[in-house]
Structures are given as C-alpha cells and as structure tokens.
ZAMI-767916 format. One record per residue (C-alpha): residue number from 0; residue in three letters; chain; y negated, x negated, z negated. Coordinates in pm, 1 decimal. Each point is the difference from the previous one (the first is absolute). Example, Ala and Ser with C-alpha at 12.3 -4.5 7.8 and 13.67 -1.06 7.14 Angstrom:
BEGIN
n = 0	res = ALA	chain = A	v = 450.0	u = -1230.0	w = -780.0;
n = 1	res = SER	chain = A	v = -344.0	u = -137.0	w = 66.0;
This chain:
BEGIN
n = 0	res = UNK	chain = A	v = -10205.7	u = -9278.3	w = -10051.8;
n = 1	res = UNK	chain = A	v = -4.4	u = -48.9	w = 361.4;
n = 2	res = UNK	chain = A	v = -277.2	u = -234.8	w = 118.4;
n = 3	res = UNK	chain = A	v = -142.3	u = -154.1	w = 371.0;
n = 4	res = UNK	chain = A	v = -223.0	u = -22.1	w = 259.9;
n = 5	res = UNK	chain = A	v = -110.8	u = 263.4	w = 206.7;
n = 6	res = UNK	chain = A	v = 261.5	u = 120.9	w = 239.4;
n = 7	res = UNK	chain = A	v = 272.6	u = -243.5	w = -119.6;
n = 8	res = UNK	chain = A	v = 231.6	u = 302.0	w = -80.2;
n = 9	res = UNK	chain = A	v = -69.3	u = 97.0	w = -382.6;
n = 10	res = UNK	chain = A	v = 8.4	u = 393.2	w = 105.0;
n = 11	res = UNK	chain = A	v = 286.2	u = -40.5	w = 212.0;
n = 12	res = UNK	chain = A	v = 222.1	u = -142.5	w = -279.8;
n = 13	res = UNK	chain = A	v = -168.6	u = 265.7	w = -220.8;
n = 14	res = UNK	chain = A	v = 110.1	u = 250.6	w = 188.5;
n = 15	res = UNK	chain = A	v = 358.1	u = -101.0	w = 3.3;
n = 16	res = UNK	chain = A	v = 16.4	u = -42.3	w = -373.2;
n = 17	res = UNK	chain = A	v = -105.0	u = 361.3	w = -8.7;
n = 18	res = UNK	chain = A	v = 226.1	u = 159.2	w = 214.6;
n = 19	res = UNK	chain = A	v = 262.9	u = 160.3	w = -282.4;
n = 20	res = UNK	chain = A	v = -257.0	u = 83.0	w = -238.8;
n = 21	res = UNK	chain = A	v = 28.3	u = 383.6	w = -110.2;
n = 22	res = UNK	chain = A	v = -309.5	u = -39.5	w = -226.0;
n = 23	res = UNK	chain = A	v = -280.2	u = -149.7	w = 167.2;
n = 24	res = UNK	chain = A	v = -393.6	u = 14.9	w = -27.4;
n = 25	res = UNK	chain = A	v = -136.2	u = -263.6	w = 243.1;
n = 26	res = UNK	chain = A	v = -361.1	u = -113.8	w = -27.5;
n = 27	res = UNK	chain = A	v = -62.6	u = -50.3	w = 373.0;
n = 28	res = UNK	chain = A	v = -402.7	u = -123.0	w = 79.9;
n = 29	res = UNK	chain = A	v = 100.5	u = -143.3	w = 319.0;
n = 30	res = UNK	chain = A	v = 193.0	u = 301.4	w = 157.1;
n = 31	res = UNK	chain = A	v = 334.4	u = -166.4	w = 54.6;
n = 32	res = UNK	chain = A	v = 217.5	u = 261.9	w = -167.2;
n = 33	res = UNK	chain = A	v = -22.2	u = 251.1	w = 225.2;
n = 34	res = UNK	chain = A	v = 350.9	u = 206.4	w = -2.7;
n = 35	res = UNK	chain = A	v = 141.8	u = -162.6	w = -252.9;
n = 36	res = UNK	chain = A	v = -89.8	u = 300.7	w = -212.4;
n = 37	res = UNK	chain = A	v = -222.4	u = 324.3	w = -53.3;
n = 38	res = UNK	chain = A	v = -381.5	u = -146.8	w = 73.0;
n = 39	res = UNK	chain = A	v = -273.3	u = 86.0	w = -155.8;
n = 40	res = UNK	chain = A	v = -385.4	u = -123.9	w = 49.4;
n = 41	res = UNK	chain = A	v = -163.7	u = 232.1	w = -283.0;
n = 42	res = UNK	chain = A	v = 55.9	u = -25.2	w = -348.7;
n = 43	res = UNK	chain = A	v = -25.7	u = 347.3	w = -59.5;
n = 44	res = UNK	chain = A	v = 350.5	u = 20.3	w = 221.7;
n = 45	res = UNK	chain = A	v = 151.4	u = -265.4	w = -205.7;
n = 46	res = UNK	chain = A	v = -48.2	u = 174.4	w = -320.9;
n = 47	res = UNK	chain = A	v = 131.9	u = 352.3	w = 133.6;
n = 48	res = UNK	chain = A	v = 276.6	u = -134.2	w = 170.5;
n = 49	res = UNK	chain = A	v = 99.7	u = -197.7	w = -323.8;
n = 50	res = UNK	chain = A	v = -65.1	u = 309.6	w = -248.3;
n = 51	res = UNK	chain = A	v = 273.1	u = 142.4	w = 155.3;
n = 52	res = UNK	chain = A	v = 278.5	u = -285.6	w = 69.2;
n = 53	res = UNK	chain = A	v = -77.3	u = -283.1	w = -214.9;
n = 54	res = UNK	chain = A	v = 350.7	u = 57.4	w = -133.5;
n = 55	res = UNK	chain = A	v = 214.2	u = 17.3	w = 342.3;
n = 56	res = UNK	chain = A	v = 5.1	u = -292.9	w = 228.5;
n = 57	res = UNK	chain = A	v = -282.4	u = -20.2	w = 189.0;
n = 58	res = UNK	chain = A	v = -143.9	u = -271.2	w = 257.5;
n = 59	res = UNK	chain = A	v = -382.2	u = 11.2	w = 13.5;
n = 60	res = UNK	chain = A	v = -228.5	u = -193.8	w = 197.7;
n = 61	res = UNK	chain = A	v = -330.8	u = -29.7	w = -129.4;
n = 62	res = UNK	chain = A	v = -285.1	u = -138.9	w = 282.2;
n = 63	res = UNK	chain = A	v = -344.6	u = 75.0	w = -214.8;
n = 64	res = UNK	chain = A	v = -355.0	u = 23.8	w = 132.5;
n = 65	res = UNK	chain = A	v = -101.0	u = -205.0	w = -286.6;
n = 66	res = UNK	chain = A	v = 262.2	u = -178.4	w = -174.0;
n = 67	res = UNK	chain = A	v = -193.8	u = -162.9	w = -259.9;
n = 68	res = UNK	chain = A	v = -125.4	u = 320.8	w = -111.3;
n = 69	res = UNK	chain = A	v = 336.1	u = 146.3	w = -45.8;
n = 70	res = UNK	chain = A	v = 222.8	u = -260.3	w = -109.1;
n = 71	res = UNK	chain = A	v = -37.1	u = 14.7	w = -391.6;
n = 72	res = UNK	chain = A	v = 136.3	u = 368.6	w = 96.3;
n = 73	res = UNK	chain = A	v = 234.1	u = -79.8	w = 124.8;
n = 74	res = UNK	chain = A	v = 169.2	u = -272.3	w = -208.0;
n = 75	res = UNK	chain = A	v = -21.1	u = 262.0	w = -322.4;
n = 76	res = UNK	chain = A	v = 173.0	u = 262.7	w = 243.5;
n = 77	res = UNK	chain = A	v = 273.0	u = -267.0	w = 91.4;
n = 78	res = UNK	chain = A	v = 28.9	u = -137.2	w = -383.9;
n = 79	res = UNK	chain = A	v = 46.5	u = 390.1	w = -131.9;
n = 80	res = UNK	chain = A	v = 214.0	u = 95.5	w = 236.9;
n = 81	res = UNK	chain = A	v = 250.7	u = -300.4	w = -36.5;
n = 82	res = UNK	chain = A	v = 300.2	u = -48.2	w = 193.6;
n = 83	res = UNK	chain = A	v = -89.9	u = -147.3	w = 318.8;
n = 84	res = UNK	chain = A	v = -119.6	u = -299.4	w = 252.5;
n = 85	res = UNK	chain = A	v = -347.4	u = -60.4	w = 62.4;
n = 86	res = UNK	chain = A	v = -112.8	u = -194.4	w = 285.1;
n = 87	res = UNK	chain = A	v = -356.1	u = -105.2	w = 50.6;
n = 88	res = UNK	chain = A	v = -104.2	u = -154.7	w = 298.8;
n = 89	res = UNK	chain = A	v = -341.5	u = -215.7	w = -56.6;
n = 90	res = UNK	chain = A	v = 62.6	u = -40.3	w = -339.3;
n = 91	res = UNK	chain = A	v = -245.3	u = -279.1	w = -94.0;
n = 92	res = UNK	chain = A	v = -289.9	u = 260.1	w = 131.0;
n = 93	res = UNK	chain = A	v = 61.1	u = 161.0	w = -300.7;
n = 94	res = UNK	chain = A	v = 29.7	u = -201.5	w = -267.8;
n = 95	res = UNK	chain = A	v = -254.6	u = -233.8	w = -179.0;
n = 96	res = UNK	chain = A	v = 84.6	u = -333.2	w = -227.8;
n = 97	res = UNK	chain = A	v = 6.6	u = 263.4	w = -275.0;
n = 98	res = UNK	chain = A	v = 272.3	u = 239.1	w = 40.1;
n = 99	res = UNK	chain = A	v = -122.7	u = 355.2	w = -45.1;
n = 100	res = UNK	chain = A	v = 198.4	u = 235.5	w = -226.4;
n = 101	res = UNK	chain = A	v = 131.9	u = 252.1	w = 198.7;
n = 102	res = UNK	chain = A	v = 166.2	u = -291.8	w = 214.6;
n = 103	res = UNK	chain = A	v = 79.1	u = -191.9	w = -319.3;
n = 104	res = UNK	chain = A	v = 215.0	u = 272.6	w = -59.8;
n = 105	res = UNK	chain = A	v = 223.1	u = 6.1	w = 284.6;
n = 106	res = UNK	chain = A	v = 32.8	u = -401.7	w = -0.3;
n = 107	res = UNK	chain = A	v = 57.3	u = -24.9	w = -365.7;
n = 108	res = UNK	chain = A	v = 169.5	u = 330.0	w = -55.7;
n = 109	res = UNK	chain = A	v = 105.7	u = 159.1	w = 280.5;
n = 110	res = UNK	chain = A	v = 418.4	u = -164.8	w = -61.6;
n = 111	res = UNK	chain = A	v = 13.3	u = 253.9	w = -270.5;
n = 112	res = UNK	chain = A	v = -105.1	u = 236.8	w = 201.3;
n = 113	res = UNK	chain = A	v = 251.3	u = -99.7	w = 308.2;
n = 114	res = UNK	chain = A	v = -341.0	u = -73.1	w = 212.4;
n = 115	res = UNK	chain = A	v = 85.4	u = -291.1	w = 259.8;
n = 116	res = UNK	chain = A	v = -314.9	u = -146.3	w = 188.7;
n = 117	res = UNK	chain = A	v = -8.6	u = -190.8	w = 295.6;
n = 118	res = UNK	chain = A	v = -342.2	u = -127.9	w = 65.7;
n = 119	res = UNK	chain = A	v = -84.2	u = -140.7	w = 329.7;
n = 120	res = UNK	chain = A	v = -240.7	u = -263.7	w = 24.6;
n = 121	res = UNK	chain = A	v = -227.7	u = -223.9	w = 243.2;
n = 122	res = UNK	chain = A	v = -158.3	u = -231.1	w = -290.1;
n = 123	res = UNK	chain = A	v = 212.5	u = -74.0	w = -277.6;
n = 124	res = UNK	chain = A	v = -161.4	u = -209.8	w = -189.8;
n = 125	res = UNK	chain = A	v = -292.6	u = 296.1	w = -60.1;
n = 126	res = UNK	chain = A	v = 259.0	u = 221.0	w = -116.3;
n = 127	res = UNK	chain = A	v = -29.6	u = 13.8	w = -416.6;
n = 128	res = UNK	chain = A	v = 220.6	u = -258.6	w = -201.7;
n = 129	res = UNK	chain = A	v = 141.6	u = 249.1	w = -181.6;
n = 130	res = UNK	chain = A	v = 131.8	u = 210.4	w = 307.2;
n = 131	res = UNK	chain = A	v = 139.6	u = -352.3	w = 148.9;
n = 132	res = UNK	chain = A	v = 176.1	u = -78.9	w = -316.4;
n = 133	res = UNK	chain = A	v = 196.9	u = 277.0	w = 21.8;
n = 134	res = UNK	chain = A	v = 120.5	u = 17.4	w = 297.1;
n = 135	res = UNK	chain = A	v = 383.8	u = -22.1	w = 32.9;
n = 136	res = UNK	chain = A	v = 72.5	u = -62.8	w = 374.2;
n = 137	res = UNK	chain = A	v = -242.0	u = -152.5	w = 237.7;
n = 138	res = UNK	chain = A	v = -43.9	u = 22.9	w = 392.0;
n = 139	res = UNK	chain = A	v = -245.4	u = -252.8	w = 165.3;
n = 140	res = UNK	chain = A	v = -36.2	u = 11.3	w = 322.3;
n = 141	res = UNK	chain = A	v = -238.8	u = -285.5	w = 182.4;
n = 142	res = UNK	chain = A	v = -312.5	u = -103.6	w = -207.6;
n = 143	res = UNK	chain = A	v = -257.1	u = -290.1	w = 112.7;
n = 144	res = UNK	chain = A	v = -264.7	u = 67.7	w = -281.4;
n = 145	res = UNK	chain = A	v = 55.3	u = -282.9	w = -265.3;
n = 146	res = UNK	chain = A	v = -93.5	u = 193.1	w = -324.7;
n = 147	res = UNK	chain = A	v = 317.0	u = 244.7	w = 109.0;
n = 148	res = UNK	chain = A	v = 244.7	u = -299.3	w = 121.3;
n = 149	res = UNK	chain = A	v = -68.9	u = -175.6	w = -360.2;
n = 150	res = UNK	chain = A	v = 25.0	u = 328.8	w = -199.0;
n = 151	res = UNK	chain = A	v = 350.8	u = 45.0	w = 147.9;
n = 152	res = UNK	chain = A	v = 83.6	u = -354.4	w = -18.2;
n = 153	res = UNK	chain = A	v = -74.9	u = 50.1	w = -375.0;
n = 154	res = UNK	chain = A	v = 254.8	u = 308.2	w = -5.3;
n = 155	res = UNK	chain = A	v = 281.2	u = -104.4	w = 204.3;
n = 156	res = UNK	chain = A	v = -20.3	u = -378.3	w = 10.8;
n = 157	res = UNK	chain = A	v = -74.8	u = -272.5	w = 255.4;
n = 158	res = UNK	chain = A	v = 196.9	u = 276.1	w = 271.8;
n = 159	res = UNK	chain = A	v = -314.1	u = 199.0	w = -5.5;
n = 160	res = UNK	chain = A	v = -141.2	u = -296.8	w = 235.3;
n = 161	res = UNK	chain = A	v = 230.3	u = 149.5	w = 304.5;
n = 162	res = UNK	chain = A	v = -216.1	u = 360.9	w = 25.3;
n = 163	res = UNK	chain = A	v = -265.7	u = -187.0	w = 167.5;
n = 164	res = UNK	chain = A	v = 252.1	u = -58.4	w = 319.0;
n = 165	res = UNK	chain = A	v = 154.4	u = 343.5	w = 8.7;
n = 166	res = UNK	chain = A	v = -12.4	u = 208.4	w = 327.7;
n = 167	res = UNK	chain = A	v = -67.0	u = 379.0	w = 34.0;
n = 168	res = UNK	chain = A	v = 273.4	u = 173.5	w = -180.0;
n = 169	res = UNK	chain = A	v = 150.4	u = -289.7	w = -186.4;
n = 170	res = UNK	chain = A	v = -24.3	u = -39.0	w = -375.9;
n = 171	res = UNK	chain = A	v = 86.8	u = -152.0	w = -321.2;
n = 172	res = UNK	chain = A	v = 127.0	u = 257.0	w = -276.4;
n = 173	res = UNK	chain = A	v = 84.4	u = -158.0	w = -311.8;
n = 174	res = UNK	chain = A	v = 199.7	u = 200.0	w = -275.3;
n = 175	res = UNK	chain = A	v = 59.5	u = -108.5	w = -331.4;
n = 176	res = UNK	chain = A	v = -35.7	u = -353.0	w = 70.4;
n = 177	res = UNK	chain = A	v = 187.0	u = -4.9	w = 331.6;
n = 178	res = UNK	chain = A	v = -184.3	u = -42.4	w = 313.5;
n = 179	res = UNK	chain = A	v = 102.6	u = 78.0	w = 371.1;
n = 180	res = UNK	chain = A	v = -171.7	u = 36.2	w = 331.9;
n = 181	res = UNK	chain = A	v = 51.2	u = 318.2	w = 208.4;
n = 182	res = UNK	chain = A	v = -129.0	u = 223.1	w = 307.6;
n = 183	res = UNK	chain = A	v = -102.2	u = 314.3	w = 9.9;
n = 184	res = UNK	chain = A	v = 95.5	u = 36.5	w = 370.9;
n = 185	res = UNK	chain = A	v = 29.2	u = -194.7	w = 310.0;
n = 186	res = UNK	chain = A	v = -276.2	u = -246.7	w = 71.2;
C-alpha cells in the first residue's frame, strides 16, 4: 500500500516500483500512467487486447470513463488471468467497509494465483480492515488527518507519529517490522 496527501509523490514512487514489471495491468483514474504501457480508455479495448495476450507479457494501462462501473470487471479479469502486478491508483474510491467479492478475491487469494497489488491511497484509514491487514510493505508519505496518523501508529508503532512532518517526496516504508525513511527524488 502506498498512502499520502495529494501531490506528496505516491505516483512518482509508484511508478518507479513498476518500471521492470513484464506483466502489468495498471488501474490508472487519474491519468498518470501514460507510456508506461499500451493505454486504453474503453473497456471493450481492454478485453480484445487481453483475449489475445493475456498469456505473454503485457503492460496495460487502463484510464476508464467510469471506473466504478468497471472495476468488479476488472478484478475477475485480473484474478483469472493470474500471474501479474496490479496497481490501482485511488483505491479507497472503490472499496466500501465491506469488501466486495471480486476484490476479496485478489486480496485474499490472489498469492496463489502470483497476483501482487499495490494500492495507492489518499485516506487510509477508509480503506477496509481486511485489505490493511494484509498488507506486507507499507509506503506513507505525509498525512495530517488524525484518523490516518493513528491507524498507522496502530500498524507500525509510535514511528507512525513522524508522517505528519514529511516533505514532498519523502516517506516512511516499513517492511516486516523494519521501518526507514526515504525520497523518491530530490526535494
């Protein structure tokens, strides 16, 4: 999970996490993606372009009309076709307190399925228990909202106190119980 402010640098670090993937189906509401892959803004050239190389490596970048309407879609398309890293930027817009199925699956079984998912996050604390819980390794850039600084005080420890004083670009990533500060580029 990779969660901020607005404009603190959450894409940016994205982005270079990305770089070396060969299988890659980004979820991209906000348009940031552009040429990191093949783009697409219609579902209709999602599906065809899949039917014919959901086995190769492929890097698609998917900027919907209206990504609410297409995301369960989506999620079943990533969860049968296995095998690959998918990003969704905005990630709380989607999700509920109750953790819909074809998202459930992914979070809860994707692993067996080699699916890794990076979810990228203003808010948090709205983002279902469940999806928090599992989360493995954590970016947090700058957050002033106290229901977010507490919930990652709860997760990482008293260190989650330090996000609220982070510049653009810096962050905290904690990783199986180790924590360190970083920059995603020059300040």
């Amino acid at each position: 999970m990779i969660q901020g402010q607005r404009g603190c640098g959450k894409t940016t670090l994205a982005q270079e996490l990305i770089k070396n993937n060969n299988r890659l189906f980004i979820f991209d509401t906000l348009g940031e993606y552009e040429g990191s892959g093949v783009l697409f803004y219609e579902y209709s050239g999602v599906l065809d372009f899949w039917a014919k190389h959901h086995n190769d490596n492929f890097r698609i970048i998917f900027c919907p009309l209206n990504p609410n309407l297409v995301f369960p879609d989506i999620c079943d398309l990533v969860y049968e076709c296995g095998n690959m890293t998918f990003l969704v930027e905005e990630i709380d817009s989607f999700l509920t307190s109750a953790m819909p199925e074809y998202f459930l699956n992914i979070v809860q079984r994707g692993r067996h399925k080699n699916i890794e998912l990076i979810g990228i996050t203003q808010r948090p604390y709205t983002i279902p228990p469940l999806l928090r819980s599992q989360c493995k390794v954590l970016y947090s850039f700058c957050q002033r909202e106290q229901r977010d600084i507490d919930w990652l005080k709860s997760f990482i420890g008293n260190d989650g106190e330090k996000i609220k004083n982070l510049k653009n670009f810096q962050y905290i990533i904690w990783e199986n119980g180790h924590i360190e500060q970083k920059t995603t580029k020059k300040v």
